[in-house]
TORFI-282489 format. One line per field, with one value per residue: x, y, z of N, C-alpha, C in turn; chain; residue number from 1. Coordinates in pm, 1 decimal. Example, Ala and Ser with C-alpha at 12.3 -4.5 7.8 and 13.67 -1.06 7.14 Angstrom:
BEGIN
n_c1 (1319.0 / 1285.0)
n_c2 (-569.0 / -225.0)
n_c3 (780.0 / 708.0)
ca_c1 (1230.0 / 1367.0)
ca_c2 (-450.0 / -106.0)
ca_c3 (780.0 / 714.0)
c_c1 (1320.0 / 1290.0)
c_c2 (-330.0 / 3.0)
c_c3 (780.0 / 787.0)
kette (A / A)
nr (1 / 2)
***
This chain:
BEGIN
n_c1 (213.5 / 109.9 / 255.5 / 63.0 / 141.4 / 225.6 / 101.7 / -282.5 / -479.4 / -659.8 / -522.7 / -331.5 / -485.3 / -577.3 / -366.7 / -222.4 / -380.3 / -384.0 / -119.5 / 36.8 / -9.8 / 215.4 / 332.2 / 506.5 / 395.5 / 138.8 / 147.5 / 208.4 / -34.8 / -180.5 / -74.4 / 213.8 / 520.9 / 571.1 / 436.3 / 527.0 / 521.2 / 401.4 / 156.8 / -164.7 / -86.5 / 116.9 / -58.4 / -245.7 / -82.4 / 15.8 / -190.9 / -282.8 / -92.2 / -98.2 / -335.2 / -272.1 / -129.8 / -307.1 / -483.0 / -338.9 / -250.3 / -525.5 / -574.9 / -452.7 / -209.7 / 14.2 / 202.6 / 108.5 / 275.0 / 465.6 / 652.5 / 466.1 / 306.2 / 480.2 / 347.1 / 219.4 / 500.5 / 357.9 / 326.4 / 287.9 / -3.6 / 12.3 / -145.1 / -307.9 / -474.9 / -526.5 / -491.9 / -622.5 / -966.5 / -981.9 / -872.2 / -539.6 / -400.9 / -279.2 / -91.0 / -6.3 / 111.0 / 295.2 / 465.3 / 571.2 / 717.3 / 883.2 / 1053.6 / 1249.3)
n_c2 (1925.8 / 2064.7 / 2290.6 / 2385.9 / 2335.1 / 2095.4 / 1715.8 / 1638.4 / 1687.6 / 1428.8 / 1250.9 / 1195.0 / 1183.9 / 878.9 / 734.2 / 718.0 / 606.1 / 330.1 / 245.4 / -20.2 / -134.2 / -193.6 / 24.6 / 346.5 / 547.5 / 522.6 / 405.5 / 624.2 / 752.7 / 600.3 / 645.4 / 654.5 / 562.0 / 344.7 / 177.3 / 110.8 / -142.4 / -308.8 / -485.4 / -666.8 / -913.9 / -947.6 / -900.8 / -1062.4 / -1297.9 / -1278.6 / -1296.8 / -1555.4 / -1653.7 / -1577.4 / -1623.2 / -1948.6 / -2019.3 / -1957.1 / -2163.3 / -2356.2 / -2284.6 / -2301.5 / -2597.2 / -2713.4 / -2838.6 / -2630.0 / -2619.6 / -2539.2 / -2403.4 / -2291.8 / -2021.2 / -1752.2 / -1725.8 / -1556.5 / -1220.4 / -1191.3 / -924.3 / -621.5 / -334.8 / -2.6 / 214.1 / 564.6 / 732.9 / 1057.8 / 1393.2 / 1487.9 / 1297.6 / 1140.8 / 1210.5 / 1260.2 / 1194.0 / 1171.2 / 1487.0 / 1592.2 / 1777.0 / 1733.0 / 1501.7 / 1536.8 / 1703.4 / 1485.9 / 1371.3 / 1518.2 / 1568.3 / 1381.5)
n_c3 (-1751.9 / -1473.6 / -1510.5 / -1669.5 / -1947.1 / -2222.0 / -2200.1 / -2258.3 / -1955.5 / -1926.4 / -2071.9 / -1957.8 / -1656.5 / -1773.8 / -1836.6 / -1560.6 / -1407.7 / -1544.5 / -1406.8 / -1273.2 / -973.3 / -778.5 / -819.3 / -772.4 / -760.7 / -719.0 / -455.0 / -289.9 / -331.0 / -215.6 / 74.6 / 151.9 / 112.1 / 230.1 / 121.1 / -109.3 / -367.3 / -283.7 / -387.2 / -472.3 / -508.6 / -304.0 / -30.0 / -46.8 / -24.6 / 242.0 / 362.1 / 344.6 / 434.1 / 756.5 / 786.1 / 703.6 / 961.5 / 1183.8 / 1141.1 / 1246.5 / 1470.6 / 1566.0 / 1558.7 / 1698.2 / 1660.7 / 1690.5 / 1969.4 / 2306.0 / 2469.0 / 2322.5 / 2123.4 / 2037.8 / 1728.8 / 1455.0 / 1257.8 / 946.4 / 832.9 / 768.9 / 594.9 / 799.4 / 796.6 / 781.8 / 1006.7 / 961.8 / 1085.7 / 822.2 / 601.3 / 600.9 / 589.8 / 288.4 / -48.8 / -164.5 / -317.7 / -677.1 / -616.7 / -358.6 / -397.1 / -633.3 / -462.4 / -249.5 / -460.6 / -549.5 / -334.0 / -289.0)
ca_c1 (73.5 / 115.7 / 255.0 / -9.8 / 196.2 / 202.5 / -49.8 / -374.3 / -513.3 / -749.7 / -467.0 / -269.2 / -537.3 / -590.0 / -212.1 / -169.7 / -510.7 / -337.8 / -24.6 / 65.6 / -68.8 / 278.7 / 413.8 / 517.3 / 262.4 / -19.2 / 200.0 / 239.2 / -165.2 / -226.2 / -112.8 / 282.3 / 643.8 / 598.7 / 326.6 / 546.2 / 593.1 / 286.3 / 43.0 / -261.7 / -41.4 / 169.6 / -195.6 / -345.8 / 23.3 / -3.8 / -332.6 / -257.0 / 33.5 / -145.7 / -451.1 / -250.7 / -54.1 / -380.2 / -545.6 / -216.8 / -270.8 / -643.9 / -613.7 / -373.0 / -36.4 / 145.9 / 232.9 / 38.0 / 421.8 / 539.7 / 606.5 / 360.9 / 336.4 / 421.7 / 250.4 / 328.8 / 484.2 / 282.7 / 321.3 / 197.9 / -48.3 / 60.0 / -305.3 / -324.9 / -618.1 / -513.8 / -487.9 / -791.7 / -1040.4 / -898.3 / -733.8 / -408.9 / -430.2 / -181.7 / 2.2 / 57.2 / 188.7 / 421.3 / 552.7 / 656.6 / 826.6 / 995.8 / 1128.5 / 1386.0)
ca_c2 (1941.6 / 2125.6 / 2404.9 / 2409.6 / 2308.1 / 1897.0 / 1641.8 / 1646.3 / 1619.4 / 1352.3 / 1191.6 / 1195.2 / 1067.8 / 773.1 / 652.2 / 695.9 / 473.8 / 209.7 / 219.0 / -90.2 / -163.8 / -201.3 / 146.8 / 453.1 / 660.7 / 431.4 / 373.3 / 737.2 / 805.5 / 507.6 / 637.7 / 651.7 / 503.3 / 216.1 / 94.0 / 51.8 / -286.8 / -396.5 / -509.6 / -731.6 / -1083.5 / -936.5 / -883.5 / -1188.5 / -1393.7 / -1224.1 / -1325.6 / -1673.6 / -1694.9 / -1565.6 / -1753.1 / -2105.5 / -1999.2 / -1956.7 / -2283.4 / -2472.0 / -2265.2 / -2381.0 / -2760.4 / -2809.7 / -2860.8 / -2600.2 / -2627.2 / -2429.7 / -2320.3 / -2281.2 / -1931.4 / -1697.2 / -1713.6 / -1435.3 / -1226.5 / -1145.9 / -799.4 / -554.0 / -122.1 / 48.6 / 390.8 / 683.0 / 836.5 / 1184.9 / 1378.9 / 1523.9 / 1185.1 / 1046.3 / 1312.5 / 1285.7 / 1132.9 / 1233.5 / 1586.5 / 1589.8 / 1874.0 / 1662.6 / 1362.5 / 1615.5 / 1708.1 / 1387.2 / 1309.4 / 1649.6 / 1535.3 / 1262.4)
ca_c3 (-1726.1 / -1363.0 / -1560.5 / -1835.7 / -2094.3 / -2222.0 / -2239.7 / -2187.9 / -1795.3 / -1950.7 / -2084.6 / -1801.1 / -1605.4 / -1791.0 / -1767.9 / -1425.0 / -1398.1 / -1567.8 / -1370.7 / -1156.0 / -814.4 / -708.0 / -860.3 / -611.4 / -771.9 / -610.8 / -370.0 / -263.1 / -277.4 / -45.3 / 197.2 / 171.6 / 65.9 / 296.1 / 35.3 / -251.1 / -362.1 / -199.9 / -474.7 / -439.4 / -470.3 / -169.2 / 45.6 / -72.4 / 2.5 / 377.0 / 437.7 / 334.6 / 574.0 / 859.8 / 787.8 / 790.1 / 1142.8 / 1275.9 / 1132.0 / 1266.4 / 1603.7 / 1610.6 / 1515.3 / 1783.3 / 1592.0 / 1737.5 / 2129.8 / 2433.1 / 2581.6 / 2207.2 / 2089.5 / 1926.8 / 1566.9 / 1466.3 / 1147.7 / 829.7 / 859.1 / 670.5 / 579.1 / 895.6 / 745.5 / 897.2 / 1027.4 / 1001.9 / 1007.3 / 686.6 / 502.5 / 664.3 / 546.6 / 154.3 / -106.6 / -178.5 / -444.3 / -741.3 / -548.7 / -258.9 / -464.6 / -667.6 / -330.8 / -235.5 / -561.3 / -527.7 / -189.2 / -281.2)
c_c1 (50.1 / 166.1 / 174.6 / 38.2 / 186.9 / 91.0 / -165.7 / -422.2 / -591.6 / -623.3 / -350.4 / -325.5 / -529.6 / -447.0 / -217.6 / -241.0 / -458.7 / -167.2 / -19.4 / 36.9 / 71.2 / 415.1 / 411.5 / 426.3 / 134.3 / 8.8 / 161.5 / 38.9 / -246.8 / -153.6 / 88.6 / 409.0 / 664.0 / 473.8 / 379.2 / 615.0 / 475.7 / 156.1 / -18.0 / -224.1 / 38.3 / 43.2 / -200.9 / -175.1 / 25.6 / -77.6 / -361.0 / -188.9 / -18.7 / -303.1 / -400.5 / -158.7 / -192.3 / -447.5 / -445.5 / -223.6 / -371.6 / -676.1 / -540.7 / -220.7 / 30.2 / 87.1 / 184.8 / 231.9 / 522.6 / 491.9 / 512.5 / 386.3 / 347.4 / 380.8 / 368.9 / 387.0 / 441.9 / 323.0 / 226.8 / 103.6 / -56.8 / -87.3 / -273.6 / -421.8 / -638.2 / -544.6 / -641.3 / -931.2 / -1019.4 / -816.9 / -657.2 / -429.8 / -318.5 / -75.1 / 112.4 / 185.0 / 294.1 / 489.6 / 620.7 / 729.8 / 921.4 / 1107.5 / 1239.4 / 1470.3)
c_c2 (2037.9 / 2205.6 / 2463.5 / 2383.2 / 2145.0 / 1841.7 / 1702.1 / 1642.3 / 1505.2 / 1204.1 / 1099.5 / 1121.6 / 891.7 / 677.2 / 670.6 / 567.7 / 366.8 / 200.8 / 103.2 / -75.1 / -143.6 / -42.8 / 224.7 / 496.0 / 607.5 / 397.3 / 494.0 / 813.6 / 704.8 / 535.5 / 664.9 / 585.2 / 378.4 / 136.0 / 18.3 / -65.3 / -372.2 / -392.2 / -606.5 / -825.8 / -1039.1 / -922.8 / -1033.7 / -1324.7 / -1361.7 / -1294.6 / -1428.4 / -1676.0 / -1631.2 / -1660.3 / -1922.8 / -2080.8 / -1993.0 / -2040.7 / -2357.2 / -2444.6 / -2319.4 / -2526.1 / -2811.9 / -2840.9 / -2772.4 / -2581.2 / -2559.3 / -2374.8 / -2294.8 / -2093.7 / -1836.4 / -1678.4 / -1611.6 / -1382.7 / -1189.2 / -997.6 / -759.7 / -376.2 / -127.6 / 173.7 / 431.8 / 753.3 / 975.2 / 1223.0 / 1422.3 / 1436.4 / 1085.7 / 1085.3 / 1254.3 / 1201.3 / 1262.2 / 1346.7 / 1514.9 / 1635.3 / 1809.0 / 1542.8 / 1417.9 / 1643.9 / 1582.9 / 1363.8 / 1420.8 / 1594.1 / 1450.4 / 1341.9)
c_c3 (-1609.3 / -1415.1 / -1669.0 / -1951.7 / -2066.2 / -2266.9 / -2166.1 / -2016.5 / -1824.8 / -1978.6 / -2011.5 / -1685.8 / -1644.7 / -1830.6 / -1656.6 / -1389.1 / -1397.5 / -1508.9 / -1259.1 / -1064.0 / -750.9 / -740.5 / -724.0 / -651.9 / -702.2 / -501.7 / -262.4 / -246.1 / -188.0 / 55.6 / 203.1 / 90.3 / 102.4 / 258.9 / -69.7 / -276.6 / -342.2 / -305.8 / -402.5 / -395.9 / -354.2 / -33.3 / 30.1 / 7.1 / 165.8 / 432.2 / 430.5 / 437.8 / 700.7 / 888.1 / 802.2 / 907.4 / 1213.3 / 1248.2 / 1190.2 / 1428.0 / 1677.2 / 1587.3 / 1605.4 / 1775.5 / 1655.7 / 1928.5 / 2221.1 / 2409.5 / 2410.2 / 2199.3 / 2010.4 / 1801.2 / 1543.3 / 1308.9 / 1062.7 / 811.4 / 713.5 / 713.8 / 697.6 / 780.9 / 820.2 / 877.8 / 1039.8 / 977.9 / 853.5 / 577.4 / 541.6 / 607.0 / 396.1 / 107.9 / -119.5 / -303.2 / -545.4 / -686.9 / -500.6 / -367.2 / -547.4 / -625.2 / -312.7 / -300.6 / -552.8 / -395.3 / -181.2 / -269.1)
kette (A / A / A / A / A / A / A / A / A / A / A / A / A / A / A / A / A / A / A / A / A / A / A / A / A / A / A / A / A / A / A / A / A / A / A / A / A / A / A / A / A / A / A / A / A / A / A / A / A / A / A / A / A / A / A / A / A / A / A / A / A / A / A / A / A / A / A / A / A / A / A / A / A / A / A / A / A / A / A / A / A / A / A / A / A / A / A / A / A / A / A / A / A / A / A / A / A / A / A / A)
nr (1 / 2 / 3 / 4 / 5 / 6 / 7 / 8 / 9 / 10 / 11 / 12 / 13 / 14 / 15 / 16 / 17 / 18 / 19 / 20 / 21 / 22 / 23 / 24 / 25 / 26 / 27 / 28 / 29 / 30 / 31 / 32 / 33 / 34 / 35 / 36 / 37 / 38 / 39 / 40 / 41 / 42 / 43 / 44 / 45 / 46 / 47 / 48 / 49 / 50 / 51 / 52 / 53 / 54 / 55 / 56 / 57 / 58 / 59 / 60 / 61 / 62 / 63 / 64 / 65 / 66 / 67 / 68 / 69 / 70 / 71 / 72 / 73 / 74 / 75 / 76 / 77 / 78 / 79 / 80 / 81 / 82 / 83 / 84 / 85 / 86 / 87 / 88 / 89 / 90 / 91 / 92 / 93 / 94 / 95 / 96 / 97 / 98 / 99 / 100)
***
Protein backbone atom coordinates (compact mmCIF):
# COMPACT_ATOMS: atom_id res chain seq x y z
CA UNK A 1 0.00 0.00 0.00
CA UNK A 2 3.01 2.61 0.92
CA UNK A 3 4.28 1.78 -2.45
CA UNK A 4 0.97 2.04 -4.32
CA UNK A 5 0.67 -1.30 -5.13
CA UNK A 6 -1.81 -3.92 -2.79
CA UNK A 7 -4.90 -3.44 -1.02
CA UNK A 8 -6.97 -0.90 -0.82
CA UNK A 9 -6.09 2.18 1.85
CA UNK A 10 -9.82 1.72 2.84
CA UNK A 11 -9.19 -1.71 3.31
CA UNK A 12 -6.28 -1.43 5.15
CA UNK A 13 -7.81 0.96 7.30
CA UNK A 14 -10.49 -1.06 8.36
CA UNK A 15 -8.17 -4.07 9.55
CA UNK A 16 -5.90 -2.20 11.42
CA UNK A 17 -9.26 -0.70 13.20
CA UNK A 18 -10.08 -4.05 14.19
CA UNK A 19 -6.75 -5.03 15.48
CA UNK A 20 -6.40 -5.80 19.25
CA UNK A 21 -5.96 -3.26 21.96
CA UNK A 22 -3.06 -5.20 23.04
CA UNK A 23 -1.27 -5.44 19.43
CA UNK A 24 2.16 -3.35 18.70
CA UNK A 25 0.43 -1.59 16.00
CA UNK A 26 -1.84 0.24 18.71
CA UNK A 27 0.73 -0.15 20.76
CA UNK A 28 3.22 1.83 18.66
CA UNK A 29 0.52 4.83 17.92
CA UNK A 30 -0.09 5.24 21.67
CA UNK A 31 2.57 6.43 22.26
CA UNK A 32 5.38 3.64 22.11
CA UNK A 33 6.78 -0.11 22.68
CA UNK A 34 6.33 0.22 26.35
CA UNK A 35 2.45 0.05 25.53
CA UNK A 36 2.39 -3.29 24.10
CA UNK A 37 0.61 -5.76 26.00
CA UNK A 38 -1.28 -3.22 27.79
CA UNK A 39 -4.98 -3.63 26.82
CA UNK A 40 -8.03 -2.34 28.66
CA UNK A 41 -8.19 -5.60 31.24
CA UNK A 42 -4.44 -4.67 32.10
CA UNK A 43 -5.75 -0.69 32.95
CA UNK A 44 -8.84 -1.71 34.49
CA UNK A 45 -6.71 -4.73 36.66
CA UNK A 46 -4.21 -1.64 37.75
CA UNK A 47 -6.75 0.50 38.81
CA UNK A 48 -8.31 -2.17 40.85
CA UNK A 49 -5.07 -2.89 42.63
CA UNK A 50 -4.32 0.56 43.41
CA UNK A 51 -7.76 1.40 44.30
CA UNK A 52 -7.90 -1.54 47.08
CA UNK A 53 -4.17 -0.39 48.58
CA UNK A 54 -5.67 2.80 49.01
CA UNK A 55 -9.10 1.64 50.55
CA UNK A 56 -6.88 -0.69 52.95
CA UNK A 57 -4.60 2.54 53.51
CA UNK A 58 -7.80 4.62 54.32
CA UNK A 59 -9.80 2.16 56.64
CA UNK A 60 -6.90 1.82 58.81
CA UNK A 61 -5.67 -1.81 58.08
CA UNK A 62 -2.41 -1.06 57.06
CA UNK A 63 0.11 0.47 59.80
CA UNK A 64 1.16 4.43 60.17
CA UNK A 65 5.21 3.13 60.39
CA UNK A 66 4.32 0.36 57.73
CA UNK A 67 5.80 0.80 54.32
CA UNK A 68 4.24 2.60 51.40
CA UNK A 69 2.14 0.64 49.22
CA UNK A 70 3.52 0.72 46.46
CA UNK A 71 1.59 1.01 42.77
CA UNK A 72 0.89 -0.98 40.14
CA UNK A 73 3.75 -0.33 37.71
CA UNK A 74 2.44 1.08 34.56
CA UNK A 75 4.22 2.23 30.67
CA UNK A 76 5.73 5.65 31.34
CA UNK A 77 4.73 8.02 27.68
CA UNK A 78 7.63 9.46 26.44
CA UNK A 79 6.34 13.40 25.98
CA UNK A 80 7.66 14.95 23.13
CA UNK A 81 6.44 17.87 21.59
CA UNK A 82 6.21 15.96 18.45
CA UNK A 83 3.91 13.21 19.89
CA UNK A 84 1.90 15.60 21.90
CA UNK A 85 0.70 17.83 19.02
CA UNK A 86 -0.40 14.49 16.76
CA UNK A 87 -1.24 11.18 16.32
CA UNK A 88 1.21 8.99 15.19
CA UNK A 89 1.30 9.20 10.77
CA UNK A 90 1.60 5.81 8.92
CA UNK A 91 5.22 6.92 8.03
CA UNK A 92 6.14 7.26 11.52
CA UNK A 93 4.67 3.83 12.55
CA UNK A 94 6.48 2.21 9.38
CA UNK A 95 9.58 3.65 10.86
CA UNK A 96 9.36 2.04 13.97
CA UNK A 97 8.57 -1.34 12.53
CA UNK A 98 11.52 -0.78 10.19
CA UNK A 99 13.71 -0.27 13.27
CA UNK A 100 13.86 -3.79 14.86
Amino acid sequence: MIAGRGPSPTLVLSLVQRLPDTSLTVALASGGRQFFGWGQDRHLTADIYDALNTNTRATGQWGKKAPKIPEFPRPKAKTTAKASKRPASVAEIYQQFRGR
